[in-house]
C-alpha positions in Angstrom: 0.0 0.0 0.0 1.1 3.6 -1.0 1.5 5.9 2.0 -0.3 8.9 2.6 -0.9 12.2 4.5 -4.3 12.3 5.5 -6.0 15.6 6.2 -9.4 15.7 7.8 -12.1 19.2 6.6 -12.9 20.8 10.0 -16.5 20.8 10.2 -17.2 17.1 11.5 -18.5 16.5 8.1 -16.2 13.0 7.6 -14.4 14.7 4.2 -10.8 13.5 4.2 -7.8 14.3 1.7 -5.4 11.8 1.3 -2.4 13.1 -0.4 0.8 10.4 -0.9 3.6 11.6 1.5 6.1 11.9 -1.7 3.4 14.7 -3.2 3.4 17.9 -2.5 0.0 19.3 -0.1 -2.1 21.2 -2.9 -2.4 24.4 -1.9 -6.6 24.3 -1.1 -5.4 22.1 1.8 -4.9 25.4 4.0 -4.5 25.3 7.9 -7.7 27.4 7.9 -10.2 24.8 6.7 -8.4 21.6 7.1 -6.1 19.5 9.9 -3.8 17.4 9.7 -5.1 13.6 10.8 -1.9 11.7 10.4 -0.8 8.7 8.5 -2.5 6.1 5.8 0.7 3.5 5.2 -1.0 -0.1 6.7 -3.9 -2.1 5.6 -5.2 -2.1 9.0 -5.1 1.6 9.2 -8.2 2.3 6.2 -11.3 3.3 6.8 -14.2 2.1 5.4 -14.7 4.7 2.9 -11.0 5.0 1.3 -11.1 3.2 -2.3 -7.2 2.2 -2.6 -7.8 2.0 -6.3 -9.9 4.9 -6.7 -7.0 6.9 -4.5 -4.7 6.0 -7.3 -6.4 7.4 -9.9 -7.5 10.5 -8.0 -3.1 10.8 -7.2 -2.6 10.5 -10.9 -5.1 13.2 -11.9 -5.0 15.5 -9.6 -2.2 15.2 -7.2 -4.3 14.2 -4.1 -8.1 11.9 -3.3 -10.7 13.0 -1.6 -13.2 10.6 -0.2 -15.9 10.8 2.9 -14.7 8.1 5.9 -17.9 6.6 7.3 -15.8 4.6 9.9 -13.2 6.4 12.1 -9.5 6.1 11.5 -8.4 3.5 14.3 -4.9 5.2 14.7 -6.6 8.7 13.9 -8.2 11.3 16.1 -11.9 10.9 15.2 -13.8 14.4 13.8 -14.5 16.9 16.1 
């Protein structure tokens, strides 16, 4: 599995970035609207939600993937 940086949309709404760690952060991920939420790099760590194949298409298109976690992050501070 490719690792990522996974940033969480402050507003409890469950909208997550995941960005691979050897990628730049696109700019739109600003400290004003979005938090860091730590690390994607283990099969245990996904939650339901996160589309491994449909991460690698959204990486190769646009540089990051955006998807909507309906399951916490077990190693991941859950939304506020």
């Amino acid at each position: 599995m490719r690792a990522y940086n996974v940033f969480r949309r402050k507003g409890g709404d469950g909208v997550y970035s995941a960005v691979p760690e050897d990628c730049a952060i696109p700019r739109f991920l600003s400290a004003r609207t979005w938090a860091f939420s730590g690390k994607l790099d283990e099969p245990a760590t996904k939650p339901v939600g996160f589309d491994e194949t449909a991460a690698g298409a959204g990486v190769r298109f646009n540089g990051f993937y955006l998807f909507q976690a309906f399951a916490g992050f077990q190693t991941m501070p859950a939304c506020a």
